[in-house]
Legacy VTK file of the C-alpha trace (Angstrom):
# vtk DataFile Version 3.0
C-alpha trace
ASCII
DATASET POLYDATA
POINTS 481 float
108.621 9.271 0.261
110.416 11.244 2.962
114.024 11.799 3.193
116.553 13.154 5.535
118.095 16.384 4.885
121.381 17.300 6.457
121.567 20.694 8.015
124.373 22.910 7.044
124.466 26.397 7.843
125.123 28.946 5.180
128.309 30.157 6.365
129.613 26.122 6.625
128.160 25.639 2.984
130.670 25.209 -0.162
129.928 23.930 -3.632
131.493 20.740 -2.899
129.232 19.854 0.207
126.297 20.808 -1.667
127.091 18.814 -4.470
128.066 16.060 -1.772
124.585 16.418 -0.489
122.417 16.720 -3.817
124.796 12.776 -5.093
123.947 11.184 -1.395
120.354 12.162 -1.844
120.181 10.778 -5.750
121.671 7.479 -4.529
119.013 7.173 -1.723
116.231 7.916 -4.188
117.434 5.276 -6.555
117.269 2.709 -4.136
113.739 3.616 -2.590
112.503 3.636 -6.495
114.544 0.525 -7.007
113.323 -1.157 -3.872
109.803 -0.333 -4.530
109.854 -1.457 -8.205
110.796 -4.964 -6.574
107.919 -4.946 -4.110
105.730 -4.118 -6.834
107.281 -6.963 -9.189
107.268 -9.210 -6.486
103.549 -8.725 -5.901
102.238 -8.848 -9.142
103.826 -12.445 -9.691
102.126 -13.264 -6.102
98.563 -12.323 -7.458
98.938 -14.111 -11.046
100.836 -17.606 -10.215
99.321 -20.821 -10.651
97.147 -21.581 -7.356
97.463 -24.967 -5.487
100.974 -25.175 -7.084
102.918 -22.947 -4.601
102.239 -22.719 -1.031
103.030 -19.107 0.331
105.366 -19.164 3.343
106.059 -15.486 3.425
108.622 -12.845 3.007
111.796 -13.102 3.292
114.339 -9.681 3.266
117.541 -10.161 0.981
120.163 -7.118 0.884
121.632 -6.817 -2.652
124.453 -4.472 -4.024
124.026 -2.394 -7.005
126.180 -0.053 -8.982
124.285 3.067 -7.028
124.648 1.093 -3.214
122.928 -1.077 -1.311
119.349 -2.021 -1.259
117.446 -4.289 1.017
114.217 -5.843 -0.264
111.432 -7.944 0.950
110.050 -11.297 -1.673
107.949 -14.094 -1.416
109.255 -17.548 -0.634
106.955 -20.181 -2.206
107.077 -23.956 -1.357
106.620 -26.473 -4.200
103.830 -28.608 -3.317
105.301 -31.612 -5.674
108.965 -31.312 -4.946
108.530 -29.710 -1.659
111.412 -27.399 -2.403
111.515 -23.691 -1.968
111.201 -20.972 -4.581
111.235 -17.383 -5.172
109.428 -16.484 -8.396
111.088 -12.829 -8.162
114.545 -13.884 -8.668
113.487 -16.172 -11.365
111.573 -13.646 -12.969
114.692 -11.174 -12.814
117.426 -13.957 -13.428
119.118 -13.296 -10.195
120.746 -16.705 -9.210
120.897 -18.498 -6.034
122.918 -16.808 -3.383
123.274 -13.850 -5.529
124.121 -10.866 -3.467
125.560 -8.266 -6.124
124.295 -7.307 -9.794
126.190 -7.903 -12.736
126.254 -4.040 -13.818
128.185 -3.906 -10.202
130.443 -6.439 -10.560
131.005 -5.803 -14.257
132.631 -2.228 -12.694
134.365 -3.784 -10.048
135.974 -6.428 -12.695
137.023 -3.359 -14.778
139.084 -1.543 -12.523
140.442 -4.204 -11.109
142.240 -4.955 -14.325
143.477 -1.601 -13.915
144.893 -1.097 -10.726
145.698 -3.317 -7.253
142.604 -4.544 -4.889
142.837 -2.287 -2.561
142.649 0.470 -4.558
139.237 -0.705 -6.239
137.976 -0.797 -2.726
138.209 2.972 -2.362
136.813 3.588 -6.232
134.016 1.470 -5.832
132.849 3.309 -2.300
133.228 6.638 -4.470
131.369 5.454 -7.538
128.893 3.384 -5.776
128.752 4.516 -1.776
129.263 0.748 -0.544
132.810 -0.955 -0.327
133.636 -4.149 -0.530
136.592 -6.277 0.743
139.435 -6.758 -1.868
139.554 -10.135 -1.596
135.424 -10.235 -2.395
136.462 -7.936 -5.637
139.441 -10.887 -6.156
137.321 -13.383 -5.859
134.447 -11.983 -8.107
137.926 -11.491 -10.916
139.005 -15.675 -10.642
135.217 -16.460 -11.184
134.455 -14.220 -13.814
137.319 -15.694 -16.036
136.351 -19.027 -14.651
133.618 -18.442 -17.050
135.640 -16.946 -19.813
138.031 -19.570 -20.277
135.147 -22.216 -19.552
133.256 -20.267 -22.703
136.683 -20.177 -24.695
137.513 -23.768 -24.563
134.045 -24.530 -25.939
134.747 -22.411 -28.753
138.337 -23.678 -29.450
136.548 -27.526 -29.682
134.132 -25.806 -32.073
136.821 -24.584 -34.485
138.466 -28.386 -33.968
135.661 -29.994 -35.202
135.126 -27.460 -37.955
131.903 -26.263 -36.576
132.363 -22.352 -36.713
131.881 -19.134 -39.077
134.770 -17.189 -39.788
134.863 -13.950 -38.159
136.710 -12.179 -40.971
137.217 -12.239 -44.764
140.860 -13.902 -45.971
143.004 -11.489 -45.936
146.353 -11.072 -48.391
148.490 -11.197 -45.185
148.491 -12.451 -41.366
150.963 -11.275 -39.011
150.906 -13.386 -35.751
153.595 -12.779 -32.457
154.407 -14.487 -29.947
156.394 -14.091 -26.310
156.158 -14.854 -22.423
157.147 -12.792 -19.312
157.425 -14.160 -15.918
155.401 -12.357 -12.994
156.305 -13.589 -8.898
154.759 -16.494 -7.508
153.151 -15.868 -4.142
154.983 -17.916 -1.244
153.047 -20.393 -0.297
155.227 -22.712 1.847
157.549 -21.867 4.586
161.093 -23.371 5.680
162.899 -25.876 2.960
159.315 -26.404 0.885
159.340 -22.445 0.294
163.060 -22.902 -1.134
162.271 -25.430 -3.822
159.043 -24.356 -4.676
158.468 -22.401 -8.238
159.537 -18.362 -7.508
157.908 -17.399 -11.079
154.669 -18.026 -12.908
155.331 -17.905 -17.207
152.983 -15.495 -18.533
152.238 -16.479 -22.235
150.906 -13.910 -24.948
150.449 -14.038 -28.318
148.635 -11.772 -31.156
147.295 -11.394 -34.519
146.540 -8.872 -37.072
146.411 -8.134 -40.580
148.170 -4.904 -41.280
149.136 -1.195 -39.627
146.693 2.018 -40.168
146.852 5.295 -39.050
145.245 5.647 -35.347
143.589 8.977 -36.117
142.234 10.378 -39.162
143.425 14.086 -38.818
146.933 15.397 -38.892
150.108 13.790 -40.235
148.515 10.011 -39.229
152.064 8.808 -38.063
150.616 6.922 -35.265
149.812 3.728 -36.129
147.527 0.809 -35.180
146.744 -3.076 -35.471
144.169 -3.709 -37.789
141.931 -6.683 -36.902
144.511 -7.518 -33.792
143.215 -9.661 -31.311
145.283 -11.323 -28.064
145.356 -14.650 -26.274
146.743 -15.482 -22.865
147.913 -18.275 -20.689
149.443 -19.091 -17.810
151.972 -21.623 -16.993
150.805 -23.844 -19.875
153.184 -25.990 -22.608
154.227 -23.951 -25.123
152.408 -26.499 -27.391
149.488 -26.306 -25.858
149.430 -22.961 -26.389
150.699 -22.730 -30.031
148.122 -25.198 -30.800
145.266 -22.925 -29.404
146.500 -19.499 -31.127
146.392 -21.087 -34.172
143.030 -22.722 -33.677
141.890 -18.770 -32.692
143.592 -17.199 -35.506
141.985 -19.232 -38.019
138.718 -18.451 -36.846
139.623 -14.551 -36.478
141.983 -14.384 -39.514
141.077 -16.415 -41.581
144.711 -18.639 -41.364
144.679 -21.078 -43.928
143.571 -18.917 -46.918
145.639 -16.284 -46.287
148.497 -16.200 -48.934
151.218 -14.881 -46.951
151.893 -15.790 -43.156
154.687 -14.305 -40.878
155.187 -15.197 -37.331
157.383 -13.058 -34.810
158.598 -14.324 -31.821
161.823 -14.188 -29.794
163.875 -17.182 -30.629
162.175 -19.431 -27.894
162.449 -22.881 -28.601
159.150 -23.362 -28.103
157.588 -21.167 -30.787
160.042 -22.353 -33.382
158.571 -25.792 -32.790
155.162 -24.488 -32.820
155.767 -22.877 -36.024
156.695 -26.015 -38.185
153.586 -28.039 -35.903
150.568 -25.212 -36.102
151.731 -22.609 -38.607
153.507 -24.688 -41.296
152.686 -22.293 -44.058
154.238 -19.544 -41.737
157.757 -17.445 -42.086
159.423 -16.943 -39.198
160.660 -13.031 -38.124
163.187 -13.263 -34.834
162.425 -10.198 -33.534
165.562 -7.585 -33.248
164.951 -6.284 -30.210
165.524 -9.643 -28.523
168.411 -10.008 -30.696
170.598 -6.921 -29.976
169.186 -7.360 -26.281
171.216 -11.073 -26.167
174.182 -9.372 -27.980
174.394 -6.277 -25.742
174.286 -9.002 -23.097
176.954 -11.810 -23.926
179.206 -8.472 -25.111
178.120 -6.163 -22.320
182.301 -5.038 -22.339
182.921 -5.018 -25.830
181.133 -2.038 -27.381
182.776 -2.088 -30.796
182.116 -6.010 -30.647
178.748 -5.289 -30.518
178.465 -3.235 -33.757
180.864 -5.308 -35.526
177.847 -8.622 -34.533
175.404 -6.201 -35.569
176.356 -4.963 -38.901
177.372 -8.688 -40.015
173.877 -9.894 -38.860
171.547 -7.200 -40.479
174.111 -7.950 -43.950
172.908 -11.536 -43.529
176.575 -12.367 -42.991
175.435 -14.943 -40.170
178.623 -17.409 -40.589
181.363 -14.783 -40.056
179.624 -13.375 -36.840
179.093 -16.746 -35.810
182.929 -17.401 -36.342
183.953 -13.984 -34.794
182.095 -15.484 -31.302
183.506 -18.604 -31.754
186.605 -16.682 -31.881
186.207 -14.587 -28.454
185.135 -17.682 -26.544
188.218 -19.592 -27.711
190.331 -16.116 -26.248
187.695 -15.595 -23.236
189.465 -16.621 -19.399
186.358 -16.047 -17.159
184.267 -18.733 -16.752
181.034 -16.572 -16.604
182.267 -14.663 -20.317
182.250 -17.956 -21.930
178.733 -19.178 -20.817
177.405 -15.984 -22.330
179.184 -16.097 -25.183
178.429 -20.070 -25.928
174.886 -18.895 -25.598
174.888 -15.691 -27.679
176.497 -18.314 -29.760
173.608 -20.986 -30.025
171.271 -18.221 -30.072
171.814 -17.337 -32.964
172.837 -20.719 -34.881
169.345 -21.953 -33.661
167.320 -18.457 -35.103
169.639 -18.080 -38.231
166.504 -19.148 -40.419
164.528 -15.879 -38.553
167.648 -13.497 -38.609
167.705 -14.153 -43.124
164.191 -14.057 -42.969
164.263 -10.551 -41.424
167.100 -9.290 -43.627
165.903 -10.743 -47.211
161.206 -10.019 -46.687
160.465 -8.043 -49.430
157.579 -6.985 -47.636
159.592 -3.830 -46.308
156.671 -2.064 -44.349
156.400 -5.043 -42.009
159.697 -6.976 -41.750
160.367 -5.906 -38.249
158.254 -7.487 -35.391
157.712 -5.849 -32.208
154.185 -5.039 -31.641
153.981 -8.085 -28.834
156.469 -5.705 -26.484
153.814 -2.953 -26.098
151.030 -5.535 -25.549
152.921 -6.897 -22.769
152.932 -4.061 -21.146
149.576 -3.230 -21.241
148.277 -6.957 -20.287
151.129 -7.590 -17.786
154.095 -5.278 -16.798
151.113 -1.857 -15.661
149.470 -4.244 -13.648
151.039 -7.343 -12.046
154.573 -6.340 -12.202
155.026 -3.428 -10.193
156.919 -3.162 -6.682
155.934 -6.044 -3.701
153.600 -7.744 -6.026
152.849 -11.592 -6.590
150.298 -13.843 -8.060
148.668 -16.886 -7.569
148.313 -18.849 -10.407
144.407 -18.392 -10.360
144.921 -14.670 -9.782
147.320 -14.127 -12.456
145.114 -15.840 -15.462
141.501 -14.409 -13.837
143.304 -10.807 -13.983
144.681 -11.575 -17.977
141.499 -13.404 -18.983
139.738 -10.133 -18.160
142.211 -7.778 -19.833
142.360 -9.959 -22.806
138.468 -9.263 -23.569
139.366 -6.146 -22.996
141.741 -5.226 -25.746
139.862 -7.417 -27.811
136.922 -5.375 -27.960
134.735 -7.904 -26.651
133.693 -6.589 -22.669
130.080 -5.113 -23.765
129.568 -8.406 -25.990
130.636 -10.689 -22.822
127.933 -9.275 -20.106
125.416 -8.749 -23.314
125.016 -11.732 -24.492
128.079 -14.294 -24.358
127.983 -15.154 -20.850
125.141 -16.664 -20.530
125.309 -17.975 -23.645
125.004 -22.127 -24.609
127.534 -22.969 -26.754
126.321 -26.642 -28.387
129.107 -29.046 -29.415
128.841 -31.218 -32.476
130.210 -34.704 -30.262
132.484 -36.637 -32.654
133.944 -40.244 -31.456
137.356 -40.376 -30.719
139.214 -43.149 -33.087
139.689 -46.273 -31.799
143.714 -46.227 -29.628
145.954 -48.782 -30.513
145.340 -51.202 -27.700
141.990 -51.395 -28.771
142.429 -51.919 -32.712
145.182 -54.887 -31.886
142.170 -56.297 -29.311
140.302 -57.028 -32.631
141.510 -60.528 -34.212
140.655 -59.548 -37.686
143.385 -56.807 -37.913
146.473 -58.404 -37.982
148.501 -55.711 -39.454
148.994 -51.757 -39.849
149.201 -50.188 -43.460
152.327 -47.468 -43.063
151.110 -44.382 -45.708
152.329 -40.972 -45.707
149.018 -38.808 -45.473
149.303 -35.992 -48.769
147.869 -33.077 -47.000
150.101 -32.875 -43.979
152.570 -31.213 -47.076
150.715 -29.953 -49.685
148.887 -26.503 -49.988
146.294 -27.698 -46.984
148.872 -27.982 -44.668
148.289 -25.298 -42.571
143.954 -26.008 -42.115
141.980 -27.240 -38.479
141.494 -30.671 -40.227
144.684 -30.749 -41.439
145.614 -30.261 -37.625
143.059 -33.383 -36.185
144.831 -35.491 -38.659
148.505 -34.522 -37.877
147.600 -35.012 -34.171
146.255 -38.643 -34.863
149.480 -39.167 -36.171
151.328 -38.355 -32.810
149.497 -41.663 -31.502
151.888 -44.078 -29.956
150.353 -47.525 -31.816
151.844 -49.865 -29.351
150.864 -48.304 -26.260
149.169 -50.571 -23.519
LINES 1 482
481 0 1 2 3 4 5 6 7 8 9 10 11 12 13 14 15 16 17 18 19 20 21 22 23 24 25 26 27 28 29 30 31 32 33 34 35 36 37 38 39 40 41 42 43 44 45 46 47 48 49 50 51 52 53 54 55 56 57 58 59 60 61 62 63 64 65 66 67 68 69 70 71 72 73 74 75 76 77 78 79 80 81 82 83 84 85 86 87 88 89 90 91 92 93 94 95 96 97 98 99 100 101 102 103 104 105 106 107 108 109 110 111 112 113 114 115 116 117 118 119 120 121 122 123 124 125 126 127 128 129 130 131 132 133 134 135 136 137 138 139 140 141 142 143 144 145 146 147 148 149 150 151 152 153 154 155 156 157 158 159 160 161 162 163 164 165 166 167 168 169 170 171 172 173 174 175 176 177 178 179 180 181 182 183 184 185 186 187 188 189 190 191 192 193 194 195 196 197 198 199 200 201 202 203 204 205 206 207 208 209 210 211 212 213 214 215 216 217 218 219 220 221 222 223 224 225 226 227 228 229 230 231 232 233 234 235 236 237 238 239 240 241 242 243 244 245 246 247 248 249 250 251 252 253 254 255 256 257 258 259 260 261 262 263 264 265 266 267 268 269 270 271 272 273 274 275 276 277 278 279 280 281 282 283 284 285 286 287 288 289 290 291 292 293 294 295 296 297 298 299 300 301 302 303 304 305 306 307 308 309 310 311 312 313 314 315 316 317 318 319 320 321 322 323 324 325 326 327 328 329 330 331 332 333 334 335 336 337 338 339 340 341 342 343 344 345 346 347 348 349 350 351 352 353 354 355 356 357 358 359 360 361 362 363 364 365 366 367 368 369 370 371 372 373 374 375 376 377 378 379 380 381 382 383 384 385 386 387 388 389 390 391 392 393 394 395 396 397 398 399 400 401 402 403 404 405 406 407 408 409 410 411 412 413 414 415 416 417 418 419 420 421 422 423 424 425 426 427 428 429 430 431 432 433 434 435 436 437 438 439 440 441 442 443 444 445 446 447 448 449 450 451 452 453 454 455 456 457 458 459 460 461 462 463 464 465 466 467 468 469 470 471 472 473 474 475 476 477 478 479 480
């Protein structure tokens, strides 16, 4: 094995050429050794396969990318003398699928920094780590169908946990804490002329987490940083807000252990669709409204009123909701400008609709976790560092491939994914649907419905996965055609 050595005269020489010199002749050795290894491979399965089976039609050169560069390798095509199709028995020997051109330990680095920074900067990364570049919109591409997978493996799991077919990932705990908010990130324009103009100019980003307590994030010094214990984070993208309270509760139980916890608290913003996804999906739940989205709406409605604002403030955090309610009421009643009254009627109904939250806040005796607010930082990491930054938009694909691939991420479950989940089969217990209305009337020997109330829907099961099947069999509309 011979290779090239650049000259460089003494005088040109510097440590950084030579060490320039000593990686590009590493990299080349790795791919003769790795090239060679494949030859070898290759020919060993040639000598030992089953004869009068496959027909050798000779070899045929494939170019494959690797975390060190690019290599270009000779293998065998066989054709199958029942089915008459081709084969290689290298790349099924060495899993590498059809059409293949790049390994997973490359792409699995690509994927990485891509959730990190923009395209075009992986492009440059990649050619330093690995000596080849790729186009960004290769790396892009390689991002949507990576999570393509992840949500495809997700949504297996989530029917698991609905049919009660799962293990629990942790022991009950004596407390859950779950939050829950959405962002908006641009929408890429699409259309041009008056289509442009009524088309979306936002994609809803939704994020929600759990955990089970705080605890210090180093064990030397005074340990006031703090971390989630057991925190885990789900994402969507332009989904129903029940839709996605439904499947954070489904993943909660199964990570937290939801329904035999004893205490449950749930943060969110005030949204109305997490209050209704509290009393659907986390019944045995109380809800937190977080304060920082509270004194944000008040700063807001009284952006000109300074001493206004305190005087809200104070009567809130004393649980004095009715007075600070009638002090509002009281400003829009004096208020001229049309634009001062919308935001005071809306500070206004704010605040009526999260009174429950605001007391629940003010009166939790549990004093070292009253106050949401973890979700903020979260959002930053999953969505505001990467997709939010200047001249950026999203597709809708874009956006959930680049959270799907974060979300592993800060879940501590990356290594796990390209170990072993992946590729892994996940088997569904099938169980029937019921029977819909139109087809129970079709039957002539019902004639009639029994009306019951179903016990478990409100006792100390309420907030279970079964419990869940049989509250959404309730939601059926019995008399549709």
């Amino acid at each position: 094995m011979c290779l090239p050595v650049p000259k460089v005269g003494i005088e040109e020489l510097t440590f950084d050429t030579l060490e320039s010199m000593i990686h590009e002749i590493g990299d080349r050795i790795k791919e003769l050794v790795m090239e060679r290894a494949l030859r070898d491979i290759d020919d060993k399965l040639r000598i030992n396969r089953q004869k009068g089976e496959l027909e050798n039609k000779g070899k045929r050169a494939k170019y494959f990318l690797v975390c060190f560069g690019s290599i270009r390798y000779k293998r065998t095509r066989y054709r199958d003398t029942k089915t008459g199709k081709a084969r290689y028995l290298l790349d099924e020997a060495l899993g590498i699928k059809e059409n293949q051109r790049i390994s997973l330990k490359r792409a699995q680095i690509e994927i990485y920094l891509a959730s990190l920074s923009p395209y075009r900067k992986v492009v440059k990364q990649t050619e330093l780590i690995g000596g080849y570049r790729r186009s960004h919109e290769s790396i892009r591409q390689s991002v949507i169908k990576e999570a393509e997978r992840i949500i495809a493996h997700q949504e297996k799991e989530l029917e698991k946990i609905r049919n009660l077919d799962y293990e629990e990932e942790a022991e009950p705990q004596e407390t859950v804490y779950v939050e829950s908010d959405s962002t908006f990130i641009k929408l890429q324009k699409r259309y041009k002329g008056k289509k442009r103009r009524k088309s979306k100019k936002t994609i809803e980003v939704k994020i929600g987490i759990g955990y089970t307590d705080k605890e210090p994030r180093y064990n030397w010094g005074r340990q006031k940083s703090k971390k989630l214990k057991d925190k885990f984070v789900f994402t969507s993208v332009s989904s129903s807000g029940r839709q996605f309270m439904e499947k954070l509760s489904l993943i909660t139980e199964k990570k937290l252990s939801l329904s035999r916890a004893k205490k449950v608290f749930f943060g969110g913003d005030g949204s109305s669709w997490i209050i209704k996804g509290i009393k659907d999906y986390f019944p045995k739940a109380t809800y937190l409204l977080c304060l920082f989205h509270l004194y944000r709406n008040i700063k807001e409605a009284l952006s000109s009123r300074k001493e206004e604002q305190k005087i809200i403030k104070k009567l809130l955090m004393h649980n004095k909701i009715d007075q600070a309610l009638r002090r509002i009421k009281n400003m829009f009643k004096q208020a001229r400008d049309k634009k001062e009254k919308e935001y005071l009627n809306n500070l206004y109904t704010y605040i009526l609709n999260n009174r429950q939250g605001i007391t629940n806040v003010i009166t939790i005796k549990d004093k070292r976790m009253k106050r949401t607010g973890a979700i903020e930082p979260n959002i930053d990491k999953l969505v505001a560092h990467r997709m939010k930054k200047r001249g950026m938009s999203w597709s809708i694909k874009g956006a959930l491939g680049i959270l799907k691939i974060q979300e592993i991420i800060l879940n501590g479950e990356w290594q796990d994914w390209w170990q072993r989940q992946r590729d892994e089969k996940i088997e569904i217990n099938y169980i029937p649907p019921p029977l819909s209305a139109a087809q129970v009337l079709k039957d002539k020997a019902v004639s009639s419905f029994i009306e019951a109330q179903i016990p478990s829907l409100r006792g100390p099961d309420q907030d279970k996965p079964w419990v869940g099947v049989l509250r959404e069999l309730t939601r059926a509309r019995y008399f549709s055609q």
